[in-house]
mmCIF file of the C-alpha atoms, coordinates in Angstrom:
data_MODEL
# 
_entry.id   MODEL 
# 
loop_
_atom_site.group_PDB 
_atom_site.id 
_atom_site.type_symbol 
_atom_site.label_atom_id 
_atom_site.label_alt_id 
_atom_site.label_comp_id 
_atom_site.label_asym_id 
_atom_site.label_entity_id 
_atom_site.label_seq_id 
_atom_site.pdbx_PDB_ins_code 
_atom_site.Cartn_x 
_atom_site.Cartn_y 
_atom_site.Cartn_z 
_atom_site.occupancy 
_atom_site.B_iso_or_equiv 
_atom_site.pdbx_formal_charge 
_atom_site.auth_seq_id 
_atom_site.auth_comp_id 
_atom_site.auth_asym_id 
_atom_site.auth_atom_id 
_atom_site.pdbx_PDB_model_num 
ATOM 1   C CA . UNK A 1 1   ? -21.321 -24.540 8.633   1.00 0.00 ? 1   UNK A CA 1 
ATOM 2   C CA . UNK A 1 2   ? -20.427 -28.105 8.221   1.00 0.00 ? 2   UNK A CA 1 
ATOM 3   C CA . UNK A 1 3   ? -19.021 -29.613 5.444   1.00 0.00 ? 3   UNK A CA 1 
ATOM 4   C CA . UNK A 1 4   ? -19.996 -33.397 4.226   1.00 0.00 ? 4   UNK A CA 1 
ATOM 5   C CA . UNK A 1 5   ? -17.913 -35.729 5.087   1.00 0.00 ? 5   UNK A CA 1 
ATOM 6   C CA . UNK A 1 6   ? -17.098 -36.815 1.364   1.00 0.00 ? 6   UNK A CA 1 
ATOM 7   C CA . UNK A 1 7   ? -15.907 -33.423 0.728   1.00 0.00 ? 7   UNK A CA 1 
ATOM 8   C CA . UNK A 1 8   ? -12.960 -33.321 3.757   1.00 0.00 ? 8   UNK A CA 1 
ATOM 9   C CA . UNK A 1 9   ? -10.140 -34.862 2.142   1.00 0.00 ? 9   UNK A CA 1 
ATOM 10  C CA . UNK A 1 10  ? -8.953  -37.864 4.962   1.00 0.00 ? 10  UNK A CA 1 
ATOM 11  C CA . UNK A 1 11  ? -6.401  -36.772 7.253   1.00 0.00 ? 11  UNK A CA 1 
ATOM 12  C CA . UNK A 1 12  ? -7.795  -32.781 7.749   1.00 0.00 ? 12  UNK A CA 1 
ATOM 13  C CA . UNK A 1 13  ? -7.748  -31.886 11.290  1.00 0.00 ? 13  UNK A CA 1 
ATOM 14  C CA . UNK A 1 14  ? -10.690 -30.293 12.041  1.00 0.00 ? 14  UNK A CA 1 
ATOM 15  C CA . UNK A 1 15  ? -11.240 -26.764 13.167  1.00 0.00 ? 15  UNK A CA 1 
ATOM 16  C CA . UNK A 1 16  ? -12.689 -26.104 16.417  1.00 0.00 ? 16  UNK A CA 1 
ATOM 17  C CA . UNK A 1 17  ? -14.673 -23.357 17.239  1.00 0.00 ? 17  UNK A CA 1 
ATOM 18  C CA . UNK A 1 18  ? -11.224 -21.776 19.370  1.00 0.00 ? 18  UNK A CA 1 
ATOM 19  C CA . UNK A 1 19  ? -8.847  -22.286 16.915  1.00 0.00 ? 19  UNK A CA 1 
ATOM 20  C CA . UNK A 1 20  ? -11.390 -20.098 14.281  1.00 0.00 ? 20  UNK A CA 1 
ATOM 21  C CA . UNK A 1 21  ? -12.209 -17.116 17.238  1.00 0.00 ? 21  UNK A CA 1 
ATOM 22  C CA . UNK A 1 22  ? -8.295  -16.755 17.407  1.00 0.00 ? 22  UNK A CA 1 
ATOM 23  C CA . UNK A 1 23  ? -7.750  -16.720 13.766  1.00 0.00 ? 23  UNK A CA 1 
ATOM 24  C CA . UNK A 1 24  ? -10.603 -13.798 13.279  1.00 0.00 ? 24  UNK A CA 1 
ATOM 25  C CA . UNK A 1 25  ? -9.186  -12.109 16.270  1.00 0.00 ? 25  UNK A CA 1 
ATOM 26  C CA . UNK A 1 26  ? -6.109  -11.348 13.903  1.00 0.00 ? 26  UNK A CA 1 
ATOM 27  C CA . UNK A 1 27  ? -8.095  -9.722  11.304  1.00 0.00 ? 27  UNK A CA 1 
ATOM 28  C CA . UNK A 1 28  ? -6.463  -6.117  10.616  1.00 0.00 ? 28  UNK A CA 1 
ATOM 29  C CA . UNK A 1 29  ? -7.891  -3.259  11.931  1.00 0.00 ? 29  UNK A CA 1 
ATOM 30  C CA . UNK A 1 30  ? -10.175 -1.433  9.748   1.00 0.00 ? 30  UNK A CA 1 
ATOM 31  C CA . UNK A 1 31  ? -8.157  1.979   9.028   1.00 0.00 ? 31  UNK A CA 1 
ATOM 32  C CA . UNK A 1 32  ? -5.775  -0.568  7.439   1.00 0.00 ? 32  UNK A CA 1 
ATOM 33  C CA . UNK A 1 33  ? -7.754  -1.576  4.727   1.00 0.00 ? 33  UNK A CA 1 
ATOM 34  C CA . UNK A 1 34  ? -6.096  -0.896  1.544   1.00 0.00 ? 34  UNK A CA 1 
ATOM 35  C CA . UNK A 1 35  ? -9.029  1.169   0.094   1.00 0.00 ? 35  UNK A CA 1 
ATOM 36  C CA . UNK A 1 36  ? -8.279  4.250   2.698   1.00 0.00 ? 36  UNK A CA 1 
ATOM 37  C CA . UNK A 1 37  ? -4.942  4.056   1.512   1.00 0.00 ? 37  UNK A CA 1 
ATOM 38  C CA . UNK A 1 38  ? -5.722  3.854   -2.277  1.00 0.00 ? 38  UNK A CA 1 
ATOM 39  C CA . UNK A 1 39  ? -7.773  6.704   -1.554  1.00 0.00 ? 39  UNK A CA 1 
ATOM 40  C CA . UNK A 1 40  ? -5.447  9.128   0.262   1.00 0.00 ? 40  UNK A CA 1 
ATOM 41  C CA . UNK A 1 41  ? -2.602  8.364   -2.287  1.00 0.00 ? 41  UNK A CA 1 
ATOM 42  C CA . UNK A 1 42  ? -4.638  8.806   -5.786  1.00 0.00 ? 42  UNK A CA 1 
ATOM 43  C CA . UNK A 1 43  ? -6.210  11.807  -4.101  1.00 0.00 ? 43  UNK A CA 1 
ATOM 44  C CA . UNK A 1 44  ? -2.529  13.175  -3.199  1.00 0.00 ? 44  UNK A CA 1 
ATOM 45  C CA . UNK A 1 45  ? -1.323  12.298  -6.126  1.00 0.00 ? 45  UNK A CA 1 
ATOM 46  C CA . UNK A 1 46  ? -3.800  14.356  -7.871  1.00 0.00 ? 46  UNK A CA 1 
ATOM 47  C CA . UNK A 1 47  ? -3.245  17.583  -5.921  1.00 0.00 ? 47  UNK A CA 1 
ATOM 48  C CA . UNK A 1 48  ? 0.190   17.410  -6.066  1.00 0.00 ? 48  UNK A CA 1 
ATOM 49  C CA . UNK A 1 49  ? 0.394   17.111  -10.087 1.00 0.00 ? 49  UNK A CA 1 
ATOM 50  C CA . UNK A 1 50  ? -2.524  19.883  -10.766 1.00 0.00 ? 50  UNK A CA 1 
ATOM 51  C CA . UNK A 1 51  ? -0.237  22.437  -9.292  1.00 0.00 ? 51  UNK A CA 1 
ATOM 52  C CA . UNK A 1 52  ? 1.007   24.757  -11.479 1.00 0.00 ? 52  UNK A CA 1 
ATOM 53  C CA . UNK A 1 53  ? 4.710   23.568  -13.146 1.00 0.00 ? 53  UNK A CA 1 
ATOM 54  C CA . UNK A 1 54  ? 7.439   25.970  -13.648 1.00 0.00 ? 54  UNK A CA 1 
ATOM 55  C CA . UNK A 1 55  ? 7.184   27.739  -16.833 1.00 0.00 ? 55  UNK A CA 1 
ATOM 56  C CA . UNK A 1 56  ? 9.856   26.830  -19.701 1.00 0.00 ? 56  UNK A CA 1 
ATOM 57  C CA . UNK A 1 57  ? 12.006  29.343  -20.794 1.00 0.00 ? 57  UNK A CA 1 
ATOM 58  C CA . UNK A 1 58  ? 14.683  29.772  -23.392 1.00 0.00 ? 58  UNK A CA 1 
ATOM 59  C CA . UNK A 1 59  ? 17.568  30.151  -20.402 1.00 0.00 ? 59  UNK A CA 1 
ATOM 60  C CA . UNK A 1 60  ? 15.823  26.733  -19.106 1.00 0.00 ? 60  UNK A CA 1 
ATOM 61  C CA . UNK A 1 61  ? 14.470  24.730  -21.296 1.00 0.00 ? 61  UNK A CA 1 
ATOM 62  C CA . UNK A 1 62  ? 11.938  21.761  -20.524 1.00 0.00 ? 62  UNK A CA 1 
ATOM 63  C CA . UNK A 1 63  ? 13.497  18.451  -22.455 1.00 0.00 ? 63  UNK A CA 1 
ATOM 64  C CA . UNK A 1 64  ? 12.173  15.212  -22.104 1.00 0.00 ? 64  UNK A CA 1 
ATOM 65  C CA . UNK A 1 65  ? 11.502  14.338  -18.984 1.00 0.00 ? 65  UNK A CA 1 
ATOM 66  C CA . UNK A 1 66  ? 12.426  10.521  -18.377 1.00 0.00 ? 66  UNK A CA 1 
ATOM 67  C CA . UNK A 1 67  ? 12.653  10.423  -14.884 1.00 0.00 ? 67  UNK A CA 1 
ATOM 68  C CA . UNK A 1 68  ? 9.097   11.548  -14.655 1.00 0.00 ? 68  UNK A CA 1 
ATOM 69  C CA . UNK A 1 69  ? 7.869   9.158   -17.191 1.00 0.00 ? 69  UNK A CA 1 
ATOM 70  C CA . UNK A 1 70  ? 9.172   6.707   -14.858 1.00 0.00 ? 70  UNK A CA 1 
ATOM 71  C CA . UNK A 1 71  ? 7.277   7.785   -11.849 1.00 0.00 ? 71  UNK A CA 1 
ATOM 72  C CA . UNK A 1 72  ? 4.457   8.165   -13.624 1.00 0.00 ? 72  UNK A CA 1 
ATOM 73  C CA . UNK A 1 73  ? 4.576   4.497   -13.946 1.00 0.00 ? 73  UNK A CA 1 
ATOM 74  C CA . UNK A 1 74  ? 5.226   3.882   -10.654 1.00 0.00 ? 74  UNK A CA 1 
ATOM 75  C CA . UNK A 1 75  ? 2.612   6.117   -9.323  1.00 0.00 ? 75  UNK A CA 1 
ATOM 76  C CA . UNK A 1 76  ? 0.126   4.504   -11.580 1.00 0.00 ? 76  UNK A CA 1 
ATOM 77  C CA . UNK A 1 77  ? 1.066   0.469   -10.683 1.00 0.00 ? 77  UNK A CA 1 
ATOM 78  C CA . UNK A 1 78  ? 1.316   1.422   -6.990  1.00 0.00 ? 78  UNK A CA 1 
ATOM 79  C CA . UNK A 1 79  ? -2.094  1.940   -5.842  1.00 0.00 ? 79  UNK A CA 1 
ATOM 80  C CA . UNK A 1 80  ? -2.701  -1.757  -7.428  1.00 0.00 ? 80  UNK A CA 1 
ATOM 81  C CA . UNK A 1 81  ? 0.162   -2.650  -5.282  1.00 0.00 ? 81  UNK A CA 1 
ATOM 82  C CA . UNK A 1 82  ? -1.162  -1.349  -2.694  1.00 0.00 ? 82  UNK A CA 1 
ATOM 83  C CA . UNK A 1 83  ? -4.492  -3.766  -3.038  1.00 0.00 ? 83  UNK A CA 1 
ATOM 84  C CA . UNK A 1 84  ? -2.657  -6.276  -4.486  1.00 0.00 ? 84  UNK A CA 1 
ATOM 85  C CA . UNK A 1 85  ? 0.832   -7.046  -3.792  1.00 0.00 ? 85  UNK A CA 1 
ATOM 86  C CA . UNK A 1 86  ? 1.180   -4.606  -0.507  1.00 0.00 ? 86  UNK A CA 1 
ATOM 87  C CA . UNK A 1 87  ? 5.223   -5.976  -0.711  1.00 0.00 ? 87  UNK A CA 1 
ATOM 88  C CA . UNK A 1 88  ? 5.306   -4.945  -4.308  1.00 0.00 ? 88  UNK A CA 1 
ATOM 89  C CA . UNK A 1 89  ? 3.858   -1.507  -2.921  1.00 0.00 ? 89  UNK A CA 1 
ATOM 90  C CA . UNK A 1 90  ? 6.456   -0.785  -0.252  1.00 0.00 ? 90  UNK A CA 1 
ATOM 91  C CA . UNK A 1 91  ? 8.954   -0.565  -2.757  1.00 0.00 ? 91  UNK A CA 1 
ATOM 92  C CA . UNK A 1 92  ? 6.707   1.517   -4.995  1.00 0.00 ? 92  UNK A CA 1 
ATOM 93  C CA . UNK A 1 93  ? 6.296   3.726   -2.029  1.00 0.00 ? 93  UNK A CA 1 
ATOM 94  C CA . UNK A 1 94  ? 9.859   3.892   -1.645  1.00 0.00 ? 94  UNK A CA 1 
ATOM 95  C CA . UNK A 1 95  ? 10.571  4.962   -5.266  1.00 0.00 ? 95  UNK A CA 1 
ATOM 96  C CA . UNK A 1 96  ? 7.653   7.262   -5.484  1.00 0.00 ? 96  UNK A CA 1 
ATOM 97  C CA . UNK A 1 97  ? 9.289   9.258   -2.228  1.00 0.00 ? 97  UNK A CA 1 
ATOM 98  C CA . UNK A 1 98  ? 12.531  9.126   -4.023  1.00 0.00 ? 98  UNK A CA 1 
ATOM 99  C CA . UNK A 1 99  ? 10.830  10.790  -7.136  1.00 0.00 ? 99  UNK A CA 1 
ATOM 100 C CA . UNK A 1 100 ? 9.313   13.343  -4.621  1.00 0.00 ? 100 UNK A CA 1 
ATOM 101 C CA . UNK A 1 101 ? 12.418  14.415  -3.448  1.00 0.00 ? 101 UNK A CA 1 
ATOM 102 C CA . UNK A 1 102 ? 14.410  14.666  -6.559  1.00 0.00 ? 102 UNK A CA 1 
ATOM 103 C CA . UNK A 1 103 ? 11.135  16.758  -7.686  1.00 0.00 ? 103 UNK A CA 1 
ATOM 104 C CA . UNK A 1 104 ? 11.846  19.089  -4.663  1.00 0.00 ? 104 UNK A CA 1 
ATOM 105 C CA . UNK A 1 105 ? 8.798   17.974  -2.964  1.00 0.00 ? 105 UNK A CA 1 
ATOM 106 C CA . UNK A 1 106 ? 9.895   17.696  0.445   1.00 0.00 ? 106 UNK A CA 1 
ATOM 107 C CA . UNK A 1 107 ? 11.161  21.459  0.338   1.00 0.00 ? 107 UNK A CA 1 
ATOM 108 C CA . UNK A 1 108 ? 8.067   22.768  -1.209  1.00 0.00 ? 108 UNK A CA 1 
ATOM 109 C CA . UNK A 1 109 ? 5.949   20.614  1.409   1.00 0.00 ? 109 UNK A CA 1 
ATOM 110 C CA . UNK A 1 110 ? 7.249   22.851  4.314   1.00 0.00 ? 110 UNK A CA 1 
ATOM 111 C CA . UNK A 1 111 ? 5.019   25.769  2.442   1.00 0.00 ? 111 UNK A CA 1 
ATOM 112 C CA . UNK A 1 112 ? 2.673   23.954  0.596   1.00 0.00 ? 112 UNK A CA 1 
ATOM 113 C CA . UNK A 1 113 ? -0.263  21.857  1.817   1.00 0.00 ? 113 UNK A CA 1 
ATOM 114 C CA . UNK A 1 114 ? -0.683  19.866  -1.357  1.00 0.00 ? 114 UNK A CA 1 
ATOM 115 C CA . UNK A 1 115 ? 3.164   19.095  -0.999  1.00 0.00 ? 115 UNK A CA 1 
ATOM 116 C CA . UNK A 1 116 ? 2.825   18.090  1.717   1.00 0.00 ? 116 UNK A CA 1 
ATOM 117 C CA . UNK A 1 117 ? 0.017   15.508  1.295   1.00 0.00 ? 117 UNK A CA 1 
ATOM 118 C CA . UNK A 1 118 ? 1.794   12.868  -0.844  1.00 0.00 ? 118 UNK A CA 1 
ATOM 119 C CA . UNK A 1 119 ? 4.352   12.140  1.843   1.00 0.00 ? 119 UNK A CA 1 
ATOM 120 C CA . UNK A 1 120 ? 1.771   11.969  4.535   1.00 0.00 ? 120 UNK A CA 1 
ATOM 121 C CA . UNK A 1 121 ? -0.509  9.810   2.397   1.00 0.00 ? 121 UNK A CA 1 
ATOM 122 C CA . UNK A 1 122 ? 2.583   7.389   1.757   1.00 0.00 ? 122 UNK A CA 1 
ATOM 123 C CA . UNK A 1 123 ? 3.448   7.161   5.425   1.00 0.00 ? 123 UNK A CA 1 
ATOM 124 C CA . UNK A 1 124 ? -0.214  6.244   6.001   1.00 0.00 ? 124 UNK A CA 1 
ATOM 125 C CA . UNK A 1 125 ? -0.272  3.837   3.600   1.00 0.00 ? 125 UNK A CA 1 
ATOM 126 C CA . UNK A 1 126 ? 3.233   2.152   4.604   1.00 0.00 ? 126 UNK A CA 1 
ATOM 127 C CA . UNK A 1 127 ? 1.846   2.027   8.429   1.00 0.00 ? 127 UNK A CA 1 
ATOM 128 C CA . UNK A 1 128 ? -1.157  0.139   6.502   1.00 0.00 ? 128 UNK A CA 1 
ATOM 129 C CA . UNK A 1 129 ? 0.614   -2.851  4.902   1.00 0.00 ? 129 UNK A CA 1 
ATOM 130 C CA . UNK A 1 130 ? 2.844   -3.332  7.293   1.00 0.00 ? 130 UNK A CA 1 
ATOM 131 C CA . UNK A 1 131 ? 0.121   -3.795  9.703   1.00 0.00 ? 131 UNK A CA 1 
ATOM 132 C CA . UNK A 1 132 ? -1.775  -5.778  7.308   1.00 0.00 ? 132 UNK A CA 1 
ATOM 133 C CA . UNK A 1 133 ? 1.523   -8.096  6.529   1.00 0.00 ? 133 UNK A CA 1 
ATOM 134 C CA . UNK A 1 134 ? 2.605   -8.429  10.107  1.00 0.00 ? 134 UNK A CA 1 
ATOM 135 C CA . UNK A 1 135 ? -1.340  -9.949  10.962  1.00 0.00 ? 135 UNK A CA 1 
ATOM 136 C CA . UNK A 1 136 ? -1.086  -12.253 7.492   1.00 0.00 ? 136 UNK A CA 1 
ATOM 137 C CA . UNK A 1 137 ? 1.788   -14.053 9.092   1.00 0.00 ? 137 UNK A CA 1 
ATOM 138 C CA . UNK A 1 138 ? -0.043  -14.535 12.196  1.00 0.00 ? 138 UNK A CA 1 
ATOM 139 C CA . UNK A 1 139 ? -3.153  -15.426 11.135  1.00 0.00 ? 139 UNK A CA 1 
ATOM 140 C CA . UNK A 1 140 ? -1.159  -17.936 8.869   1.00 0.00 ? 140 UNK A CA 1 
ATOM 141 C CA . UNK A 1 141 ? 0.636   -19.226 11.909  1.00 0.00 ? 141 UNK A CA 1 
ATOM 142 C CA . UNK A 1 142 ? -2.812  -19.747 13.606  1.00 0.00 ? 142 UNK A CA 1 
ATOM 143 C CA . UNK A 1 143 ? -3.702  -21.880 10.863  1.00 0.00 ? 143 UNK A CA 1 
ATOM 144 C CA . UNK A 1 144 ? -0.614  -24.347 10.296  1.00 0.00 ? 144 UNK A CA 1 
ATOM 145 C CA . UNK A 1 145 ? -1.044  -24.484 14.106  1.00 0.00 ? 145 UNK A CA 1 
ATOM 146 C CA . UNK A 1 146 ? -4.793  -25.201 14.164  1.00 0.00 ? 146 UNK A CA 1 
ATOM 147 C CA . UNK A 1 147 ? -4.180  -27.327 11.008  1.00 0.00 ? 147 UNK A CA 1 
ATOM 148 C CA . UNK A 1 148 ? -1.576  -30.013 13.122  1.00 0.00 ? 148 UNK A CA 1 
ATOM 149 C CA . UNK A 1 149 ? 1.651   -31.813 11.804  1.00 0.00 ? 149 UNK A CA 1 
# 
């Protein structure tokens, strides 16, 4: 659709009908939209903290539990991320497997299938943004190059 004249501001190059196929043509694929990923993390996330936690006993007793306050937070802000500010949600996805792992995640995920979900969910989701980051950049590169000097 056409703009008026009056509304191009003088000196826009135009955009021909090429230049606008091969910027659509980077468009990311649809498995990496962000709300399959949202999805498979929150639903992960879920599973994994309505198992059962160990009981507290008076040989080991439960204390405050910072480090899981923190990745609560972080599990909580990255799905956002993940819409939002996918670089923002790498790192998220980087802390949240660190959490997992000092949790003992990764050895219960060799038995468990809910265990084993969060990790697979986070891979997922990291394949997603980086796919979705790497076609940003070159769909902005098609414009600055459609767009001239």
């Amino acid at each position: 659709m056409p703009l008026p004249a009056e509304h191009i501001p003088p000196g826009t190059a135009d955009w021909r009908t090429p230049d606008a196929e091969r910027w659509l043509a980077a468009v990311p694929a649809r498995w990496a939209h962000p709300l399959w990923a949202v999805l498979a993390l929150v639903v992960s996330m879920f599973w994994y903290m309505g198992e059962a936690l160990d009981p507290c006993t008076s040989a080991e007793p439960c204390g405050t539990d910072w480090s899981g306050l923190g990745m609560t937070v972080v599990l909580v802000v990255t799905p956002y991320w993940v819409w939002r500010q996918p670089r923002l949600a790498l790192v998220g996805l980087a802390a949240g497997l660190v959490g997992f792992a000092e949790d003992g995640g990764f050895t219960a995920s060799f038995g468990e299938p809910y265990a084993l979900a969060y990790p697979v969910a986070a891979a997922f989701t990291t394949a997603g943004i980086v796919h979705r980051l790497t076609l940003a950049g070159r769909q902005r590169a098609l414009a600055l190059e459609a767009a001239g000097p």
